[in-house]
N, C-alpha and C positions, 0 to 999 in steps of 0.2 A: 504493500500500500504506500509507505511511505517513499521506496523507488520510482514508484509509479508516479506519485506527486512531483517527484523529481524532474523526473522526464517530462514531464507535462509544463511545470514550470522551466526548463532548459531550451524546449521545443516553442515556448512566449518569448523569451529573452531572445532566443535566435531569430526568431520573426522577427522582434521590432527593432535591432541591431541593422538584420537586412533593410527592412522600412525604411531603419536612419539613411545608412549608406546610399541605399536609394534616391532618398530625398534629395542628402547630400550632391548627389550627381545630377540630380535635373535642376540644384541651384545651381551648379558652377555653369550646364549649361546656358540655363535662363538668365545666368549674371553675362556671357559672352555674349547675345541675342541683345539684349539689352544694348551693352555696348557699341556693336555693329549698329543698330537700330538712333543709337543718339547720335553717330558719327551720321549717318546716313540724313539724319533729321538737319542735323546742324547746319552739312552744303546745302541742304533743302531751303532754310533758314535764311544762310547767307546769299543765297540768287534772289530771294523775296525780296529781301533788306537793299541788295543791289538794286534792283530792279524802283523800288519807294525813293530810294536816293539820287536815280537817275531821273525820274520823273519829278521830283519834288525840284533837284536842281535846276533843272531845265525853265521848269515856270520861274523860278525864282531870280534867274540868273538870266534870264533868256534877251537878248541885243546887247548885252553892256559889259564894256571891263569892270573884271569883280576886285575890289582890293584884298590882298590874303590875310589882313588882319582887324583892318579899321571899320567902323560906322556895321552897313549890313555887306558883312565879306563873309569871303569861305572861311573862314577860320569861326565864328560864330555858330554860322550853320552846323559847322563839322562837328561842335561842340553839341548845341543840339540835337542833332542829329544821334551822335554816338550815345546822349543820355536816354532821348524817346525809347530806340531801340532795343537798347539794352534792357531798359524796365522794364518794356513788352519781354523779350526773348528770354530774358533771365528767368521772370515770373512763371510762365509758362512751364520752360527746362525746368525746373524747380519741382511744381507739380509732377511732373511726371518722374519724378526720380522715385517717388515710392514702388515703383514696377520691378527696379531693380532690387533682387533678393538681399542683399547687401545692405539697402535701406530699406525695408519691409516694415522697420520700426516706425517709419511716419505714416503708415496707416494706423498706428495708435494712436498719435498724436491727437488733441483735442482743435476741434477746429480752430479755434481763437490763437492758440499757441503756432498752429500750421502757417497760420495767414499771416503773424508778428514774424517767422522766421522766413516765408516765403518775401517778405519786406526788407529783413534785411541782408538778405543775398543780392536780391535783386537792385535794393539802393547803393549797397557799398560796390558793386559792380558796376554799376551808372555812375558812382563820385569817383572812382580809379580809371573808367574809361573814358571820361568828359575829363577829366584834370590832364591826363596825358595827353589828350587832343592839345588841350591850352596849351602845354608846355611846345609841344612840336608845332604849333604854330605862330606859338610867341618866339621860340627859336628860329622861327624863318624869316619871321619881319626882325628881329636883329642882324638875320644876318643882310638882307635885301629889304632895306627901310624902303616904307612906300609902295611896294611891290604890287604887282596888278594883273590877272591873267584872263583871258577871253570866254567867254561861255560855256565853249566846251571842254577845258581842260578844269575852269572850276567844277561845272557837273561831274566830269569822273572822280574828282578828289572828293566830293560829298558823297559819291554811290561808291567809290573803293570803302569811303569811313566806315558807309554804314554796312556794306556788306564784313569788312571785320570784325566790326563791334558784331555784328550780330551773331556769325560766326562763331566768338571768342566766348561771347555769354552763354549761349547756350552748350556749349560746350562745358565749361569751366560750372554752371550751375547743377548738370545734371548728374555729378560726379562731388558732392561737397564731403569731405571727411575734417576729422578735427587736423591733422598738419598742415591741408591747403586753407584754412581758416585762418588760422597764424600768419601763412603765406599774404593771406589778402587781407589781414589785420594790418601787416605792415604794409602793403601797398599804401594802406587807404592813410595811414599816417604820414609816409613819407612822401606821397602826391600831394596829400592837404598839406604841409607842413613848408612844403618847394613851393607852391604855390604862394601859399601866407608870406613866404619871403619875399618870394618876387614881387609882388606888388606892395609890400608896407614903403612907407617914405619915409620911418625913422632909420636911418640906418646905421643907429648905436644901441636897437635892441640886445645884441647879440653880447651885450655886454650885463644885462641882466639876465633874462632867460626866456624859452619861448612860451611861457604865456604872457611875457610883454604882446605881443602879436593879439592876444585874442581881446585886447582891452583899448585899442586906439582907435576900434570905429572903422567904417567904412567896407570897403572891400575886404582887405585883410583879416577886420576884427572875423567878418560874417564867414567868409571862408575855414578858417580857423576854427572857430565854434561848431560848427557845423561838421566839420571834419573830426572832431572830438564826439560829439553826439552818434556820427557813425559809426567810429571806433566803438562805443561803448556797443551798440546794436550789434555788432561782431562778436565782441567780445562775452555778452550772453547767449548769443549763437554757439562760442565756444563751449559756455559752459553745457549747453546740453546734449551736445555731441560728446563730449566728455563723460556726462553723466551716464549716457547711452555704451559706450564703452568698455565703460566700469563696471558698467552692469552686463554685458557680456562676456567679460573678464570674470566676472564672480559664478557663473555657472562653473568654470574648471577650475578658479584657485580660491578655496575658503576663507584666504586668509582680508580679500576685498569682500568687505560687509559692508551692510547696505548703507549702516551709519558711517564710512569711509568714505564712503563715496558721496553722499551729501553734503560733506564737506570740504571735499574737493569742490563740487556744485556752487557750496555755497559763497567761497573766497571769487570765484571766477566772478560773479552774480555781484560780490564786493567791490572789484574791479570795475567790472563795468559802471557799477554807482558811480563811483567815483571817476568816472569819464564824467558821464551824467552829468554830476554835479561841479565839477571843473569848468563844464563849457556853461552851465546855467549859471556859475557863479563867477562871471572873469575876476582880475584884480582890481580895476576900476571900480566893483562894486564895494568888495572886501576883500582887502589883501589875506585875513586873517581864514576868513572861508572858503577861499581858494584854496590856501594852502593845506588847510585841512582833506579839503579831496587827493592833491597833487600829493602831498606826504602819504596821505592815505593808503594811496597807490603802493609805495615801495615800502609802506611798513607791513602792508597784508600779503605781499608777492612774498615779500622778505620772512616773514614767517611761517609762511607758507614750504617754501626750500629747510628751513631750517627745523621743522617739523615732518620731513616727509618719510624719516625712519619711522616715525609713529602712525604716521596719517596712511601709508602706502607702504609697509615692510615689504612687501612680498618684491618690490622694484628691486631692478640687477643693483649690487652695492657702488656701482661705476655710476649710476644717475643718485644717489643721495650723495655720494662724495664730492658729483661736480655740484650738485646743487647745494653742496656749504659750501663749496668754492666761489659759484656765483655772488652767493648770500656777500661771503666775505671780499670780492671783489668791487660789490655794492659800497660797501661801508670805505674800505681805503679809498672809493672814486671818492664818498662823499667827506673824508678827510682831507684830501685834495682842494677841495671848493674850499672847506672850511677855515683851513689855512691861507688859503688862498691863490692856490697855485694855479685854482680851474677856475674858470668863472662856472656859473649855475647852468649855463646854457650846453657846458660842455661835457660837465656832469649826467645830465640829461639826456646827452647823446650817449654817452656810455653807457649805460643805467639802461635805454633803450637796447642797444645793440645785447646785451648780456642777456636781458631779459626772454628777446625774439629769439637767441641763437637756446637757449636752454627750452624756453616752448617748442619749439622745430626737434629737438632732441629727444624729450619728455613725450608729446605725442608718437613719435616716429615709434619710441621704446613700448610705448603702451600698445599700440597699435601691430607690432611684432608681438609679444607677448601674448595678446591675447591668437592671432593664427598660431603660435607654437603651442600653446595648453589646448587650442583647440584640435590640432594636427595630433596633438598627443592622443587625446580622449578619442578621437577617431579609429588610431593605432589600437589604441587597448579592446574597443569596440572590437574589432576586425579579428584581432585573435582570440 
């Protein structure tokens, strides 16, 4: 009797192992399909976009030399142009990325939550590809002040723009993980941040720090703030990619519990406040309230590294080593300013770079970790 149960419970476990493995295989297929399918979408995407840009150009530009920077030029349009598109094509790629098995988890997602993250893909995708535009056309009228081109050389540069941008987003949307997030966190700073430089008229900011930039007003202030406000929409986009991660991680290693990983959630969720609250509070308002976001910032990163023995034991001891390293790399930059060797502006810049280069690291390791525990659990399945 009791062999017999045996068997009978051995000949269950064997079935749902093969079910697994099964399944297993018609994801990897349905995740390839997928992908063929968004590449396939994407040129589909960029000939439409083409196509809107040639026509739109043409009305727009049609008997006159267009100037490539000034009044209504291609360089406006193009900016235009790449942000319309983008919104469209990102938001859409976006939706449709639950198809892919890989992201199957945002068909849990509750609608309200769906529609805040399918905003901020698609807007920080629209402020990286409209800022670029700016720069590559404000670099052309430096180099050919004045500059001026015929109808239809401006039309193709507004239907090349948009057939890129369009291209580009939908592509890059329908494929979002937590390290290309990081990737286009820094985009969206370092686009907003070139920009805010390039057009302020002070130009002895750089001698306090850059949120002088988000407090003089004008163009610079608005760009600025605005590029901070997006940041932070990324940066709880991180958080719950993150969270979704960790929670896949914790099906094969016990040691990520659930309250670990909220944690992790919840620092990322801190972070982005404090974007938040940085660009709604410039210095002009209150110096003392900015700072508290701006400090904010690297007192919660920073404890963050320096806590992640506790918070994340089960990480390779190579990512908690670097990350006291970064911690304490933090602290000598900001002895540096304090003595005064750095100004704050260039503290900021380090502090930045340390930061991005350790997220890019930290995800990449999360992300490995969790296919190895999974590869593993597959292995043991199979024998």
């Amino acid at each position: 009797m009791a062999r017999g149960a045996w068997t009978q419970s051995a000949r269950l476990e064997a079935a749902a192992v093969q079910v697994e493995r099964q399944l297993h295989r018609n994801g990897v297929a349905d995740a390839r399909r997928f992908a063929a399918r968004t590449e396939a979408r994407a040129i589909v995407v960029a000939i439409l976009a083409f196509g809107v840009g040639l026509i739109g150009g043409a009305v727009a530009f049609w008997g006159r030399a267009v100037p490539v920077w000034e009044g209504a030029s291609v360089g406006a349009a193009g900016i235009a142009v790449a942000a319309s598109i983008t919104l469209a094509t990102a938001s859409v790629s976006y939706r449709l990325a639950s198809r892919d098995p890989r992201q199957a988890w945002l068909n849990d997602v509750s609608r309200s939550k769906r529609a805040w993250t399918t905003a901020a893909v698609a807007v920080s995708l629209a402020a990286v590809l409209s800022m670029l535009q700016w720069m590559l056309f404000h670099a052309a009228t430096l180099i050919w002040p004045g500059a001026a081109v015929d109808t239809m050389t401006a039309t193709m540069i507004v239907a090349l723009v948009a057939g890129a941008s369009g291209y580009t987003a939908f592509a890059l949307a329908a494929h979002v993980t937590a390290t290309r997030l990081v990737l286009l966190l820094f985009a969206v700073v370092a686009t907003g941040f070139t920009v805010s430089v390039a057009t302020t008229q002070d130009d002895t900011w750089y001698r306090l720090n850059f949120s002088e930039l988000g407090g003089r007003g004008g163009v610079t202030s608005a760009v600025f703030n605005a590029t901070l406000i997006v940041a932070g929409g990324v940066t709880a986009l991180l958080a719950l990619y993150l969270l979704m991660s960790l929670q896949a991680w914790a099906r094969t290693e016990a040691r990520v519990t659930r309250a670990r990983a909220l944690i992790v959630y919840g620092v990322f969720l801190a972070l982005a406040a404090c974007f938040f609250g940085a660009a709604l509070v410039p210095v002009t308002v209150t110096q003392i309230g900015h700072n508290v976001f701006a400090i904010g910032m690297a007192v919660i990163f920073g404890g963050l590294l320096l806590g992640l023995r506790w918070v994340l034991p089960c990480l390779p001891r190579s990512m908690i080593v670097l990350g006291i390293a970064v911690a304490g790399g933090i602290l000598f930059s900001a002895s540096l300013f304090w003595i005064g060797y750095y100004t704050l502006a260039t503290h900021e810049m380090v502090c930045a770079g340390l930061v991005v280069g350790y997220l890019l690291l930290f995800t990449r390791t999360l992300a490995a970790a969790e296919r190895a525990d999974s590869a593993i659990a597959d292995a043991k399945a199979d024998s």
